[in-house]
Each structure stands twice: as C-alpha cells, then as structure tokens.
Backbone as JSON, one array per atom type, in Angstrom:
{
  "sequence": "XXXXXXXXXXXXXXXXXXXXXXXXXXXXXXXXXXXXXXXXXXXXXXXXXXXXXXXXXXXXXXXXXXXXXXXXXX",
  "N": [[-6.21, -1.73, 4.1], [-4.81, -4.28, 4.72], [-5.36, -5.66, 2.39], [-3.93, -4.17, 0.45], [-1.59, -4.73, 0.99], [-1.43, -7.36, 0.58], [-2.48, -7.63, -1.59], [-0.24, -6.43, -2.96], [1.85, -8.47, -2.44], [1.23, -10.53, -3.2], [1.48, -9.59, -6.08], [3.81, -9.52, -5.87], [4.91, -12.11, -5.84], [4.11, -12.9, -7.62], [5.11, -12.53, -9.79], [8.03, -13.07, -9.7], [7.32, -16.28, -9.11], [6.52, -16.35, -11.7], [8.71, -16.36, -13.17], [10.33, -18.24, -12.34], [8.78, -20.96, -12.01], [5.83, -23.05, -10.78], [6.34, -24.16, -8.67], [7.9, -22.43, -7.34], [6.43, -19.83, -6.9], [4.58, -20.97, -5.17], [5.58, -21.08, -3.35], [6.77, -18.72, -2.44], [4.46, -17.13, -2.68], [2.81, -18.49, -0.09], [5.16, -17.79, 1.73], [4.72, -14.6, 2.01], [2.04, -14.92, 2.47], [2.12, -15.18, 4.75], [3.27, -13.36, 6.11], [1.7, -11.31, 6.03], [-0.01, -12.01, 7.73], [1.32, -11.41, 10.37], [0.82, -10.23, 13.08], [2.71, -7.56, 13.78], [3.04, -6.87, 11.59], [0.23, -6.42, 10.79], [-0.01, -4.41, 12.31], [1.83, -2.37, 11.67], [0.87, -2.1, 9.22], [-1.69, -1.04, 9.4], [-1.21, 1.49, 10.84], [0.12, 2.99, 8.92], [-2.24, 3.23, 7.19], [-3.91, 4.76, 8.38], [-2.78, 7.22, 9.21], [-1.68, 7.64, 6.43], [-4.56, 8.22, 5.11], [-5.27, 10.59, 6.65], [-3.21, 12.47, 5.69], [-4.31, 12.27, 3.53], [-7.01, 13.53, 3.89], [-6.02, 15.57, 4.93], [-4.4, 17.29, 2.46], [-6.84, 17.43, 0.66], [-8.6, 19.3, 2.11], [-6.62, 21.49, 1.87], [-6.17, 21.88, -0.65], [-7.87, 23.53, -2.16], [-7.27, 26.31, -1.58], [-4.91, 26.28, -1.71], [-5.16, 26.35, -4.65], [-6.28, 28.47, -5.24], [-4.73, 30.79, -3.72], [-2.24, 30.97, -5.48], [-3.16, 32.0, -7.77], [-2.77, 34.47, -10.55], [-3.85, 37.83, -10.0], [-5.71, 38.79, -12.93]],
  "CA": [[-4.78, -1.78, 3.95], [-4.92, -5.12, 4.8], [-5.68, -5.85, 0.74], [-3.0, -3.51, -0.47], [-0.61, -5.3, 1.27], [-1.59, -8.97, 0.42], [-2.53, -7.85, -3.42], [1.2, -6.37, -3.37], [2.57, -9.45, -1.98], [0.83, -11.44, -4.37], [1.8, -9.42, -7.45], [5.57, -9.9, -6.52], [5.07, -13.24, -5.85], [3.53, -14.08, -9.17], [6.58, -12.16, -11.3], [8.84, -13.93, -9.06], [7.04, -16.95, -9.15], [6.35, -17.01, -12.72], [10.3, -16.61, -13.6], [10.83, -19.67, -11.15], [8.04, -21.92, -11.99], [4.89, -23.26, -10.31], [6.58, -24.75, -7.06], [8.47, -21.17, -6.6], [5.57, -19.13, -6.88], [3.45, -21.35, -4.26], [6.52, -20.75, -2.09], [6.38, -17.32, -2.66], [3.1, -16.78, -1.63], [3.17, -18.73, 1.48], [5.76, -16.37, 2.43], [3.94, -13.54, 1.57], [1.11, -14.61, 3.34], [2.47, -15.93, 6.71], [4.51, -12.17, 6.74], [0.73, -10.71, 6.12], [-0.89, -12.28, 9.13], [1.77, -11.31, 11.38], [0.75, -9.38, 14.14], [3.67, -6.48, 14.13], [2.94, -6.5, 10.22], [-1.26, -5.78, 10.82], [0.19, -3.18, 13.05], [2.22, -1.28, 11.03], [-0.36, -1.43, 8.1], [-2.95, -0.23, 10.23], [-0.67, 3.24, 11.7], [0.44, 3.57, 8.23], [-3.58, 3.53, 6.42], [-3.96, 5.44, 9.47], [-1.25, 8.36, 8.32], [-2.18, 7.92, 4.82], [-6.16, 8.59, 5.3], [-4.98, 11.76, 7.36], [-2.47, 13.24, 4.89], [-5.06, 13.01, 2.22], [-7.49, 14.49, 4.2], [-5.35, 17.56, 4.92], [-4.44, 17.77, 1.7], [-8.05, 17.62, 0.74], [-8.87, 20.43, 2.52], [-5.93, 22.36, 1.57], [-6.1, 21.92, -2.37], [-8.9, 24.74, -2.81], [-6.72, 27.57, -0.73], [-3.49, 26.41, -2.08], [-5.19, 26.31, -5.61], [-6.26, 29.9, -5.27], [-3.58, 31.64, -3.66], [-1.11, 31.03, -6.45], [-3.96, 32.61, -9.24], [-2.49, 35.76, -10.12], [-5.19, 38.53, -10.45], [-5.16, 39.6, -14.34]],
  "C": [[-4.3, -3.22, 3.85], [-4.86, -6.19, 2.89], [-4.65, -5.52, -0.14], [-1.29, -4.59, -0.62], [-0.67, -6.96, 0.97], [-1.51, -8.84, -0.9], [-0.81, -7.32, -3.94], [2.09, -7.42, -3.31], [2.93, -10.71, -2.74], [1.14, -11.42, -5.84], [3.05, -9.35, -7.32], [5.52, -11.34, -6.53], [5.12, -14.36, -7.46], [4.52, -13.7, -10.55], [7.35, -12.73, -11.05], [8.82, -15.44, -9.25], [7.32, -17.33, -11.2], [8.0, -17.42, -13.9], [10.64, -18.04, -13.38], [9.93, -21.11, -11.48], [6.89, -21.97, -10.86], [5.14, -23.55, -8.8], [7.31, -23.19, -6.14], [7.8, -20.45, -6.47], [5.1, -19.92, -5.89], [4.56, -21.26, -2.73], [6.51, -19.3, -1.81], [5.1, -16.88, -1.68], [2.36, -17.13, -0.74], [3.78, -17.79, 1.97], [5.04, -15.57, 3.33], [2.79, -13.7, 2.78], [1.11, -14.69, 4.93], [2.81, -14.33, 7.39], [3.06, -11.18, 6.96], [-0.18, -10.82, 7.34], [-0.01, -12.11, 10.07], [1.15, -10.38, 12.22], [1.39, -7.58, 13.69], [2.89, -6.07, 12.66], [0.99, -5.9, 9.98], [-1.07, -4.61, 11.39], [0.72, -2.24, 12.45], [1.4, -0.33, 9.84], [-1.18, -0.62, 8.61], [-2.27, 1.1, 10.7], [-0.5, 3.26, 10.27], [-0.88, 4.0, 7.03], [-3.92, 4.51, 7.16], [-3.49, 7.13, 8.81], [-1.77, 8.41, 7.15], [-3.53, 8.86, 4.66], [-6.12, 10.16, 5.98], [-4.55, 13.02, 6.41], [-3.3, 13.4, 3.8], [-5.77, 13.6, 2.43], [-7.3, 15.82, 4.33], [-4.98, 17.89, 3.45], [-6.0, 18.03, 0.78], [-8.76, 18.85, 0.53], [-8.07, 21.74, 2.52], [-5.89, 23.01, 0.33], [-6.82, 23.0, -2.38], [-7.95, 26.2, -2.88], [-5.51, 27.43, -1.56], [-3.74, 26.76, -3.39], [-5.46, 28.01, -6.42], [-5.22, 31.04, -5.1], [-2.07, 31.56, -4.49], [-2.11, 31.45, -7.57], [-2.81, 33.42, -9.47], [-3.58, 36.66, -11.04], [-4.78, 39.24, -12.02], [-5.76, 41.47, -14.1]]
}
C-alpha cells in the first residue's frame, strides 16, 4: 500500500509539477513524500490495504454462488 500511495503522490505531483515547472514539481514531491512517511498516514494505509485485501477476498469467494444463482434454468 505503501507504493500505491507514494506512486499516487508522485503521479499528481508530476502533472502538477510539470504545469509549474521543475522547482514546483521538486516541491511537490517533497510534500508528497514527507505526508507518506507520516506515521498516522502508514496507519491509515495499512487498515485501509487491510479492508481492501478482505473485501476482495469475500468477494472472491462469493463470485461463483452469486454467478450461479442468477442463471436461469432453460
């Protein structure tokens, strides 16, 4: 998660940046990265990969059942 959130950070930085020039982009992604190593901000990523990894699992394991019980028998 850790990745998602730095390569997102990075790809606003660099549309942002590249509007702005070379000195606004390296400001940018300072930002970006200072807000990535925060603490609170590893924490939230982490409950929310957390949650994510879960919900796809259940859906996962739901897709077959759900995919069946809407057939209808010819």
């Amino acid at each position: 998660m850790k990745r998602v959130v730095f390569g997102t950070g990075l790809a606003v930085g660099y549309v942002l940046g590249a509007r702005a020039g070379r000195e606004r982009y390296e400001a940018i992604a300072r930002t970006v990265r200072s807000l990535a190593d925060r603490p609170d901000v590893q924490s939230t990523a982490g409950i929310l990969s957390a949650h994510a990894h879960d919900w796809a699992r259940s859906a996962l394991h739901r897709a077959p059942h759900e995919a069946t019980a809407h057939v209808s028998p010819n």
